[in-house]
N, C-alpha and C positions, 0 to 999 in steps of 0.2 A: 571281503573285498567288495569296495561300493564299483555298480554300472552305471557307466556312464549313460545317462540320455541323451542322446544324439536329435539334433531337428528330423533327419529326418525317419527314428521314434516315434517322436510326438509328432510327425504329421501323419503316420499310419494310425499313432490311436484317437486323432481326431477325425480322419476320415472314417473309420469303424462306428465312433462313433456317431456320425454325422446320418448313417444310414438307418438310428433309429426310430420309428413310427412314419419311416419314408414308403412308397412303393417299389419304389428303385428298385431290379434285382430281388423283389420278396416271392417268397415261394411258400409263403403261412400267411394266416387270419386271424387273429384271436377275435372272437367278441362279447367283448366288455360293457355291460348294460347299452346292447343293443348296437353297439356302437364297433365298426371293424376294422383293428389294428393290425398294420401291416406287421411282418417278420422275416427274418431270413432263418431259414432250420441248420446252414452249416453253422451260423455264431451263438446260436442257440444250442448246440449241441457240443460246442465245445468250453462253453461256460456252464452250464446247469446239465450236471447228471440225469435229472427226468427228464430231459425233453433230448437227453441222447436216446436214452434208453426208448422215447417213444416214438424218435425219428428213425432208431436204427432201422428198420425194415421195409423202411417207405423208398419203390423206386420208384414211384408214378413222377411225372414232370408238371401233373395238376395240381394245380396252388392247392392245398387245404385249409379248410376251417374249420375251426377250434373253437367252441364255445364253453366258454368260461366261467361258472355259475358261481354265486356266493361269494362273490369280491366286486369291491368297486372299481370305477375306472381311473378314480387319481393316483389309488397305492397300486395298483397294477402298471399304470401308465410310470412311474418310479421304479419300480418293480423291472421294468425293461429297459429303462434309462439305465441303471447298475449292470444288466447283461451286457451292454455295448459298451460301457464307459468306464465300470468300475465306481463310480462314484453314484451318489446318490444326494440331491440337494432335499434335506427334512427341514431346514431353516424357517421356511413358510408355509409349512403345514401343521396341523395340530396334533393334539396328541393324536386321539385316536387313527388319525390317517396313518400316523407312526406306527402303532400298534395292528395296522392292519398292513401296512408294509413285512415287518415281521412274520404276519401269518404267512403271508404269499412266501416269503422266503421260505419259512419252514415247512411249507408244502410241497415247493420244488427244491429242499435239501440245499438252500444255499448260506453256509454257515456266518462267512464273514459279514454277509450284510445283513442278517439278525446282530448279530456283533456292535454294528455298526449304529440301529439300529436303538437297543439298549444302551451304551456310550453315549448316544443324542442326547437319548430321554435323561439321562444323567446330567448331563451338561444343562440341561433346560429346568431342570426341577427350582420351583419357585415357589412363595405362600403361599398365591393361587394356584398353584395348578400339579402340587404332590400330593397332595390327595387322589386326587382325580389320575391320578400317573399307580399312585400304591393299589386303588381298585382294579385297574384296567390289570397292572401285573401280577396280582393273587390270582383273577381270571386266566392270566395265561400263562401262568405256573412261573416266572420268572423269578426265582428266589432272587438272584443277586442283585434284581432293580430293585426288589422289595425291598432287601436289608438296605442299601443305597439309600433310598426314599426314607425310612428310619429313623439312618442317621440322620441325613436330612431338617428332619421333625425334630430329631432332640437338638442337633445344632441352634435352630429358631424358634423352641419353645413358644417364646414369648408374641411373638409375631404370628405364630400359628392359632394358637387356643384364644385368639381373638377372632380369627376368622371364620366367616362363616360356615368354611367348607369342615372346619373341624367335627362339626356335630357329623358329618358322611364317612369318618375314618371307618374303616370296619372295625370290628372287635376284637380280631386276631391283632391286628397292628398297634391297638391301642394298646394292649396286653403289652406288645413287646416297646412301643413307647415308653411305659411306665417301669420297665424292667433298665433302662438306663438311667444312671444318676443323671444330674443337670443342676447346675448352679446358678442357675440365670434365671429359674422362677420360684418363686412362694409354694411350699406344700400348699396352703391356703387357696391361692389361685390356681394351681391343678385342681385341687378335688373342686371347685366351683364350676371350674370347665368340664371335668368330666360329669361333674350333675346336671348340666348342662346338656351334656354328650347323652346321658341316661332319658332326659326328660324327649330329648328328640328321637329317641330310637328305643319307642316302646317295647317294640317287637323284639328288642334284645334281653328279657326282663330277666330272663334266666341266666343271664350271665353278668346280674349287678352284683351279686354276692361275690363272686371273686376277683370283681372289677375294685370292689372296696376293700378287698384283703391285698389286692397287689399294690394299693396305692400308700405311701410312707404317710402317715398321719400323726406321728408320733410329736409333733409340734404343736400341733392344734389341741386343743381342749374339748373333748367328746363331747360335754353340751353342745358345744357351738356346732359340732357335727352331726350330733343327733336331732340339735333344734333344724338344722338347714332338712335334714333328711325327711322327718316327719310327715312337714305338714304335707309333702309333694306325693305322699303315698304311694311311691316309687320302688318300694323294699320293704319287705315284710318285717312284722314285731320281734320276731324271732330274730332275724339276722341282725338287726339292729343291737338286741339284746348282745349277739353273740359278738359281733364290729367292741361294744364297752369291754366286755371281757377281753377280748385281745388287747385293743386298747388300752388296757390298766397293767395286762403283764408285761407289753413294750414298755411301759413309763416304767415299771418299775427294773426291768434289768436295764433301762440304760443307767439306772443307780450306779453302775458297775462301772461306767464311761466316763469321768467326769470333766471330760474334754468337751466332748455332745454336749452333755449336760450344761457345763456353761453356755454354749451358744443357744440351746433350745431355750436358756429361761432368758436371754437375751430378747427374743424375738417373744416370748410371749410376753414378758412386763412391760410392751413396747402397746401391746393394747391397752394396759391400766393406766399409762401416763404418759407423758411428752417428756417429762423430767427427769426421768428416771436415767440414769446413766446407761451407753448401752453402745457399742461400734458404730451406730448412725447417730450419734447426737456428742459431736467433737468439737471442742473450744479452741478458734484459730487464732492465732494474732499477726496481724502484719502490721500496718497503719494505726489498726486497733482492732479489739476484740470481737469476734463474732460469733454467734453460736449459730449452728446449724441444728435442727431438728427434722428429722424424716420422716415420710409419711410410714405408715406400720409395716410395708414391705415397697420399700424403698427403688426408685428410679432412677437409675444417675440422668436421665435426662430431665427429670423435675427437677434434680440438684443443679444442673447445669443453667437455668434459667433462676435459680435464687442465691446463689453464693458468688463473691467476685474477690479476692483476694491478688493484689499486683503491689512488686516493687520494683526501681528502677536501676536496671543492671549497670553499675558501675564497679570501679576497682576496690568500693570499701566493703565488697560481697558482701551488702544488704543482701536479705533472702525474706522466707514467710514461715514463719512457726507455726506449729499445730500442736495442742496441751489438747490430748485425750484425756485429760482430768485424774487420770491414774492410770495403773500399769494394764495393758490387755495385749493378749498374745496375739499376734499378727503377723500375714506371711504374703495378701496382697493390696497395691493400691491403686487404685484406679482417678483420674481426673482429667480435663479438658483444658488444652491450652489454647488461650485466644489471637486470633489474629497474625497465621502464618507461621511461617518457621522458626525453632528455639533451641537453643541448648542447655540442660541443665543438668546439676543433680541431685541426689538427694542423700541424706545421713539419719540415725534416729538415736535415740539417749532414754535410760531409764530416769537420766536424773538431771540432764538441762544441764550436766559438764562431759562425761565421757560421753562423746559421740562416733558413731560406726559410721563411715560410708558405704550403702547398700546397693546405689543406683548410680553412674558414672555415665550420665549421656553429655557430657563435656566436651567430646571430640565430635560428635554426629551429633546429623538435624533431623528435626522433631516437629511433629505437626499432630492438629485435634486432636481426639481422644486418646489417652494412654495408661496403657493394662500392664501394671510391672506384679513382679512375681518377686520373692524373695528369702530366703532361710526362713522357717518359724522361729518367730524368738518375743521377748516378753517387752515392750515400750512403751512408753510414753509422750515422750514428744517426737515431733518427726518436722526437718527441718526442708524447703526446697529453695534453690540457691540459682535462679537463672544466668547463665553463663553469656550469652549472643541470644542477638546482637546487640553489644556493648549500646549504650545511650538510650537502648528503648523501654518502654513498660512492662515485663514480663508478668503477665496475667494468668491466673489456674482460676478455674470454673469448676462447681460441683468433685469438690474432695471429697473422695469416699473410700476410709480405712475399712478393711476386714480379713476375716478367716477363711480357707476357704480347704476342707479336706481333700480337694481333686486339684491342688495348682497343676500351672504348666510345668514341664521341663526347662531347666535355667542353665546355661552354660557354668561350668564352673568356673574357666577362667577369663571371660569376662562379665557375667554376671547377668546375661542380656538373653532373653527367653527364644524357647526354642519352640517353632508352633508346631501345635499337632493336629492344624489342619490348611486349607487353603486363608492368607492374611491378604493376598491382591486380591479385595474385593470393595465395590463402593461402599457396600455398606459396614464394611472395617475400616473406612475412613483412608484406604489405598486412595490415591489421585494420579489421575494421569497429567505432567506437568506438560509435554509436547507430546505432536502428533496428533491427528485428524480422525475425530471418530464419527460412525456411523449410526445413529441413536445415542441416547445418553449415557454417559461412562464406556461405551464400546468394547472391548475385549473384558473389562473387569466390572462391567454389570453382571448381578444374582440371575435376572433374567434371561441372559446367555441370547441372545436373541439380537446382536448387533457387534460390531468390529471394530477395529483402528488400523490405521493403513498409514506409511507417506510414501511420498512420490522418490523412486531410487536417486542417489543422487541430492537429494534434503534434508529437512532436520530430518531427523530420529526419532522412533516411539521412547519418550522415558517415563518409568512408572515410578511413585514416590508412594512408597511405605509411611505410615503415620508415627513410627520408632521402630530399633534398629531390631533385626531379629539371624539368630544362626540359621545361616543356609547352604545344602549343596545342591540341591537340584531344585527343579522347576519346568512345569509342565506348559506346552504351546503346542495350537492348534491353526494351523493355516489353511487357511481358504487354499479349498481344493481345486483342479485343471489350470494351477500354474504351477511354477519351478520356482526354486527361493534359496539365492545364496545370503546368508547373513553370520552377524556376531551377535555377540550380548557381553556387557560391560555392568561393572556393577562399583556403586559407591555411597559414600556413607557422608560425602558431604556436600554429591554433587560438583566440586571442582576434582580432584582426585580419582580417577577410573583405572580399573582392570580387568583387562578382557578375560574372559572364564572360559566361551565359547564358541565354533561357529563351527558354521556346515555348508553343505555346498552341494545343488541341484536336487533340492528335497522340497516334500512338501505334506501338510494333514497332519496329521498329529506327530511331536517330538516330544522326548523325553530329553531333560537338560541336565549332566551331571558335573560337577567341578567342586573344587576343594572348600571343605567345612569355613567360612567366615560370615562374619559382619556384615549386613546388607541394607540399605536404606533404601539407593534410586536402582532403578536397571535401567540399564538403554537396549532399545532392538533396534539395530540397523541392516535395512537389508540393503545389500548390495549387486544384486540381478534378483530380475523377476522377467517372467516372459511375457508379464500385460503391465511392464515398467512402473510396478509401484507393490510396495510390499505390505501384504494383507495378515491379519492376525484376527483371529473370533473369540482366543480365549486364552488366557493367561494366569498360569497359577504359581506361587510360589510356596509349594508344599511341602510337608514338615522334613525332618531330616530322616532320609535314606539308610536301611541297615547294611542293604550292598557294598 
């Protein structure tokens, strides 16, 4: 049974809290480098177990003070904002003031706002600054940040092991980095990073041996391994020796795999030629024929700036051909659509007469990058057919057929992937079509570090999905010391809405649950807020729920 909050509620827990760091009625001191903050011992003593336990006995009517060693004064000063308010603003603080907010909890036994706390640093984790997040929480023992951070790291690979901070990972993390598969980078470009990671952190030398026994090398060719490794006299002769031996008994039981097999020699006769046939080097035809050729481990954002394939959506469903030159077994594609919203679909044929349709985005809009998943099955040509809007030049940028043994989860009966992590995000190509935000992308910026808001009574936040994906829930986080009645509506072609949700006198984190469908745009509307405009920090549309 939900309680009501009554004004006059919230005007008792804003006058509570109004009396924090005030003189008003304080009967305590804390001081905080040097520095002496007021308190009251009764609201102190009825939020924090330690300072019951240390006020219990006190009947003098003499203020006390309390000095406070081994903490600063901004996490402390937070630190007492949560005992009067319940909330805590870590938005504009950094990490480590985070991380020392935490202590101070866990000193005086206050669970939820370490809670609180961790959840932040979660929300926040970014290129720059999980590293630097995964050291601070192996320091303070917080497994579940760590593993969190992690994932994190194998989510953005590629974005990570270019950055500088990479070489700081520690070496328990990297261990369990490398202990997750990841389809988004190059064996090649791992082991280069972590030789990279080995040269900057001498002092770990004792742990290069089983840093290169955990690393998958089974694609590279041991010279080229053992040439890199040599001359940096970073690993002794012996291990090196022992790295070929391992090295040649993987090559030869994956004899055994001959699925592996084909992609491993894919990627390596991709170093001896340009020509050689291979899932990055596809013959397209629309207008006229084009051959694409990829660099040895392939970008789709290089491909997105050298390939341009368009035809013009009319009723004599002209579309664009792709002749992979022969049959190769395929189950994902990936390509970029230009210039706005589209609909399309697509079909594939071993033989350029029996055609399958495997992709049916005909009814729903579609925008930039798009990651379809599909059955494994054996093709060769693969056809895409833009749908809307009628009259215009429907343009695919950077095609790129391939294999991939980790797909996503695909709906069966519509065909349309089911994500298995957060997909409202800028840099999955999510846009926010209306609504006011507060830094760039606001609620669905990586950075976590800015908002979207409108004024009650206005348009609407609506977020647009880049293709349509299964969803029943969805996670929202509202700026906290206000109250927020709203809905959520969701739709697949932007004219067409159904409402799924809504709640009433809530606020800070929700969880969103409603029935398994098709999802393109969402809309948030709030309909009260008690500072007349309704605020939103973070927004996820996460994969489907077993509840």
């Amino acid at each position: 049974m939900s309680v009501l909050v009554t004004v006059e509620a919230a005007d008792i827990l804003y006058k509570i809290g109004d009396l924090c760091l005030r003189d008003i009625h304080s009967d305590v001191e804390f001081v905080v480098d040097g520095l002496r903050l007021p308190a009251h011992q009764i609201i102190l003593c009825q939020r924090c177990p330690v300072f019951k336990a240390m006020f219990s006995t006190n009947c003098e009517f003499e203020k006390q003070v309390i000095e406070v060693l081994q903490t600063s004064l901004d996490p402390f000063k937070l630190f007492m904002k949560f005992i009067y308010t319940g909330t805590v603003e870590l938005c504009t603080v950094n990490v480590g003031t985070v991380f020392d907010v935490a202590s101070i909890a866990k000193t005086y036994e206050m669970p939820r706002l370490i809670e609180h706390c961790i959840e932040h640093l979660k929300s926040i984790c970014a290129v720059d600054n999980v590293v630097n997040i995964i050291n601070k929480a192996i320091e303070k023992s917080q497994e579940t940040l760590v593993d969190c951070c992690i994932n994190y790291v194998c989510a953005h690979y590629a974005d990570i092991i270019v950055h500088g901070n990479f070489d700081k990972l520690p070496i328990n993390a990297l261990y369990r980095v490398l202990e997750k598969p990841t389809s988004e980078v190059s064996a090649h470009t791992i082991f280069h990073a972590c030789v990279g990671w080995m040269k900057a952190n001498n002092s770990e030398s004792e742990h290069f041996p089983e840093l290169l026994k955990r690393m998958d090398l089974t694609s590279m060719k041991i010279d080229k391994i053992v040439g890199t490794l040599r001359p940096l006299n970073i690993v002794d002769a012996n291990v090196l020796l022992d790295l070929a031996c391992d090295h040649a008994k993987k090559a030869s039981n994956a004899l055994t795999h001959p699925l592996e097999d084909i992609f491993s020699h894919f990627h390596s006769t991709r170093e001896k030629s340009t020509n050689v046939e291979n899932p990055g080097s596809n013959v397209l035809t629309a207008d006229s024929n084009t051959v694409i050729v990829e660099d040895q481990y392939p970008s789709i954002w290089q491909t997105l700036m050298s390939t341009k394939l368009k035809h013009t959506i009319c009723s004599d469903n002209k579309h664009i051909t792709i002749d992979l030159d022969r049959l190769r077994m395929l189950n994902k594609i990936e390509f970029y659509l230009a210039y706005g919203d589209w609909s399309y679909w697509i079909e594939v044929s071993k033989n350029n007469v029996n055609w399958t349709r495997i992709i049916d985005y005909s009814k729903y809009t579609c925008r930039s990058f798009q990651r379809l998943y599909f059955k494994t099955q054996w093709l060769r040509y693969i056809r895409i057919c833009g749908t809307a809007p009628v009259g215009r030049t429907f343009e695919v940028r950077g095609f790129l057929s391939d294999y991939t043994f980790k797909p996503l989860e695909v709906d069966r009966k519509t065909n349309l992937v089911i994500p298995s992590q957060n997909v409202a995000l800028a840099e999955y190509h999510t846009v926010l079509t209306q609504g006011e935000c507060y830094k760039r992308n606001g609620m669905i910026s990586i950075s976590r570090n800015g908002y979207s808001f409108h004024a009650i009574g206005k348009s609407p936040i609506i977020v647009q999905l880049p293709q349509p994906y299964i969803l029943d829930s969805m996670n929202l986080s509202l700026i906290e010391h206000c109250l927020y009645d709203y809905n959520i509506e969701v739709s697949t072609d932007n004219i067409n809405w159904t409402r799924v949700f809504s709640e009433e006198k809530v606020t800070s984190r929700r969880h969103v649950k409603f029935a398994k469908q098709p999802v393109v745009f969402i809309k948030l509307t709030g309909t009260y807020s008690t500072s007349a405009h309704f605020f939103c920090e973070r927004f996820e549309c996460s994969a489907i729920t077993n509840s």
